[in-house]
MARRO-110785 format. One record per residue (C-alpha): x, y, z; residue in one letter. Coordinates in steps of 0.05 Angstrom, whole numbers. Example, Ala and Ser with C-alpha at 12.3 -4.5 7.8 and 13.67 -1.06 7.14 Angstrom:
       u       v       w  resn
     246     -90     156     A
     273     -21     143     S
REM end
This chain:
       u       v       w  resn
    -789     436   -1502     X
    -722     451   -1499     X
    -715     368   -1522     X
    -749     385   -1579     X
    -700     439   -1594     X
    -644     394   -1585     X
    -663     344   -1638     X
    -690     394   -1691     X
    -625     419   -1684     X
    -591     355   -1700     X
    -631     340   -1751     X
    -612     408   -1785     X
    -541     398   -1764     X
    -534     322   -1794     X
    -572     340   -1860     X
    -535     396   -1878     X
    -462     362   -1862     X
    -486     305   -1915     X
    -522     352   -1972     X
    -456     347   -2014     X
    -459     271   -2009     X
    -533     254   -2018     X
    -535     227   -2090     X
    -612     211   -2098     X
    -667     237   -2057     X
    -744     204   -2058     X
    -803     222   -2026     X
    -849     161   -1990     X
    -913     145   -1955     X
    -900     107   -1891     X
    -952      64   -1863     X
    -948      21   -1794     X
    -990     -14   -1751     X
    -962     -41   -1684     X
    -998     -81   -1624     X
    -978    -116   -1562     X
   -1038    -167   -1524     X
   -1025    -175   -1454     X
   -1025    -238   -1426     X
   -1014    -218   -1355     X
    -972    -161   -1318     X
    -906    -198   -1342     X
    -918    -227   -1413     X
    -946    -203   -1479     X
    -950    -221   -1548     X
    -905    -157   -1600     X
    -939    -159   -1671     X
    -921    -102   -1716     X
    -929     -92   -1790     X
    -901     -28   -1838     X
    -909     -14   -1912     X
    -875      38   -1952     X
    -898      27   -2023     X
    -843      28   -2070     X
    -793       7   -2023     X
    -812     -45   -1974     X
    -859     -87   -1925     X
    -839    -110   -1864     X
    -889    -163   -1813     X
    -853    -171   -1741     X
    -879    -215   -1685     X
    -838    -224   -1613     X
    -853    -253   -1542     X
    -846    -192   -1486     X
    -818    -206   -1412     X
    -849    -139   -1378     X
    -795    -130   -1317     X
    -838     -65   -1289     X
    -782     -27   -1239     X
    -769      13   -1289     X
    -804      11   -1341     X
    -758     -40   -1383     X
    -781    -100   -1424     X
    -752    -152   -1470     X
    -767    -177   -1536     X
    -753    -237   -1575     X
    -779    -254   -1642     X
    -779    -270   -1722     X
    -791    -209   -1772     X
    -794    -228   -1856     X
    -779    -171   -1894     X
    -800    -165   -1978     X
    -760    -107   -2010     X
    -782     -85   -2081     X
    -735     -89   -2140     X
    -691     -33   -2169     X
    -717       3   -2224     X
    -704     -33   -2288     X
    -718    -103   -2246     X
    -776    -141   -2219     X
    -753    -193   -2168     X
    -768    -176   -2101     X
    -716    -195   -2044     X
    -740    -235   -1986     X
    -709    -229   -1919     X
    -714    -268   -1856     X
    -696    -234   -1792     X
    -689    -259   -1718     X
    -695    -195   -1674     X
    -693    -181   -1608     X
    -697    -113   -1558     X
    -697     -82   -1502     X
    -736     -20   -1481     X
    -750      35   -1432     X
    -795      85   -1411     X
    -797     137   -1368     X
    -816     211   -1346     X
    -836     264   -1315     X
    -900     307   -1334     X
    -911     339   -1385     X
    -853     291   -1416     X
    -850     220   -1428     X
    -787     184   -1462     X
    -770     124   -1489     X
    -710      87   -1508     X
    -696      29   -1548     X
    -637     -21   -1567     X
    -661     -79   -1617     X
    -613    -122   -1647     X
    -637    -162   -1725     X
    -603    -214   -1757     X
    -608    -210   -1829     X
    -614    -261   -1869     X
    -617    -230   -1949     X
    -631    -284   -1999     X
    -576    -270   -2054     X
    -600    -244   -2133     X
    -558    -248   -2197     X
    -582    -223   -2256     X
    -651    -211   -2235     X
    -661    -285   -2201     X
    -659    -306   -2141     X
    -616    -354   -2116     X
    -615    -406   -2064     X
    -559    -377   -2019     X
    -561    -316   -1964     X
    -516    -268   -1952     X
    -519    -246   -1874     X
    -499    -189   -1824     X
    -525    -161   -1766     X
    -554     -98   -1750     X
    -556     -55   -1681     X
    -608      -2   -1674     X
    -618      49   -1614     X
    -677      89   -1613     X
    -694     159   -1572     X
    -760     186   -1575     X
    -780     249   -1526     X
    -859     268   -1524     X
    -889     331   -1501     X
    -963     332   -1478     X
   -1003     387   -1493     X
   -1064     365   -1435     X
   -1052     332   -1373     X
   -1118     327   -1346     X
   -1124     259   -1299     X
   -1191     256   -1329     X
   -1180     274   -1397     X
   -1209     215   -1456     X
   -1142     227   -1501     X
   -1081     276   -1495     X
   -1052     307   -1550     X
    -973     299   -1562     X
    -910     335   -1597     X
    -855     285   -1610     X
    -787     282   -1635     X
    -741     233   -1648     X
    -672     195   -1672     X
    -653     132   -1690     X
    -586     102   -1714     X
    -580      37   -1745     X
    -506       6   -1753     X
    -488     -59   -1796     X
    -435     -98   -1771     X
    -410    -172   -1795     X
    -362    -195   -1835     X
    -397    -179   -1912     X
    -400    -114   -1889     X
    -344     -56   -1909     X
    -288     -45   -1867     X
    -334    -101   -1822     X
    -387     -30   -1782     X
    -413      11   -1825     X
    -465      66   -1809     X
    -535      39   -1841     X
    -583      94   -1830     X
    -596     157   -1789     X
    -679     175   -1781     X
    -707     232   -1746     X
    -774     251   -1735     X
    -814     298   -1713     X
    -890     296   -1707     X
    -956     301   -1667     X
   -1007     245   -1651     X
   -1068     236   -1613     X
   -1068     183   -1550     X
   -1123     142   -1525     X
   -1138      95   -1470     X
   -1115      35   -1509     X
   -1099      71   -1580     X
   -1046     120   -1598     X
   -1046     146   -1671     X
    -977     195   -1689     X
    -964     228   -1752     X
    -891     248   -1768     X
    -846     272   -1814     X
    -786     223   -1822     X
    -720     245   -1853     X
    -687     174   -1862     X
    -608     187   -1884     X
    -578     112   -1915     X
    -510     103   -1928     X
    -481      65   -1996     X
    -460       4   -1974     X
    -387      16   -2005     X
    -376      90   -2009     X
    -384     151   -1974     X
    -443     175   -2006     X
    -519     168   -1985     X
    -588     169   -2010     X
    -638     208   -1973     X
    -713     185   -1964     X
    -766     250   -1941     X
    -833     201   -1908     X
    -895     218   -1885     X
    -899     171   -1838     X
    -973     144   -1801     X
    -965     101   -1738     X
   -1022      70   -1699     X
   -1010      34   -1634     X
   -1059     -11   -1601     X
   -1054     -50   -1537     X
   -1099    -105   -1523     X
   -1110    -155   -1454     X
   -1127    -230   -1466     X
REM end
């Protein structure tokens, strides 16, 4: 619990240091669905898929190399990204995105954790005056993820266990279009409950996602209610 603790007090901590600065705040619905089908003990297929209405969709699909002592896999894969327009506008952005990660899991009952380091290339088609043009501007983007789960039954037995989760990610931009060539993207923390199943895991959260302008030290801050289902599957 005392995890928990630690990252509600960060959250707290980093929202309150940026109040001054936060020149728009929005409220979203975040919707994801995310699978992985098994192959064998060493290879499976990533698909993923999120839609926040308003702001953007996302599809994702990898190749995983499961190396099992610890817990740590690889991913590789393509993600194509459609963000909607401004207000005032109406053409949608494409971008394409080769990704790639690595994750791990561990822990010791009642907790479970999980870390994650994904790297995205992104390739933004460029718009002028509301058109789209046939050039792309590019960066890359580093991501690391900490999520910390509490379960609420341990029973060996037990159909589905209940969870408490929490957790943080920051996502940095880095190339050469980029200010100052790093620049903090995002911050998100989250802290939720979800149910999981055999094969199934459903988790609804509260996400405070922080985004930083891309030029100055101000940053717009996005409250989601965020629904996640996970689903594994063997072939």
């Amino acid at each position: 619990m005392k995890k928990i603790i630690f990252l509600l007090s960060l959250f707290f901590t980093t929202k309150n240091e940026a109040q001054g600065l936060i020149t728009q705040q929005e409220q979203q619905i975040w919707l994801g669905y995310l699978t992985e089908t098994k192959f064998n003990q060493h290879w499976s297929w990533w698909n993923d898929a999120h839609w926040v209405p308003g702001s953007f969709g996302i599809v994702r699909t990898g190749i995983t190399k499961a190396w099992n002592k610890p817990k740590i896999k690889t991913t590789v894969g393509y993600a194509f990204l459609m963000i909607y327009p401004p207000n005032g506008l109406t053409t949608y952005r494409p971008e394409h995105r080769p990704w790639g990660q690595t994750t791990l899991s561990h822990g010791s009952k009642p907790w479970s954790y999980f870390h994650r380091l994904r790297y995205e290339g992104r390739f933004r088609r460029t718009i002028i005056d509301d058109y789209l043009q046939n050039e792309f501007n590019f960066n890359f983007r580093l991501r690391y993820l900490f999520q910390a789960r509490y379960f609420l039954n341990q029973e060996p037995d037990a159909t589905y266990k209940w969870f408490l989760m929490a957790s943080d990610e920051v996502l940095v931009n880095i190339g050469k279009e980029i200010k100052d060539g790093i620049r903090l993207d995002q911050n998100r923390i989250s802290i939720g409950a979800g149910v999981q199943f055999k094969n199934t895991t459903i988790q609804l959260a509260y996400m405070n996602q922080l985004i930083e302008s891309n030029t100055t030290f101000n940053f717009r801050m996005n409250h989601n209610l965020q629904l996640l289902v996970f689903q594994n599957f063997d072939w």
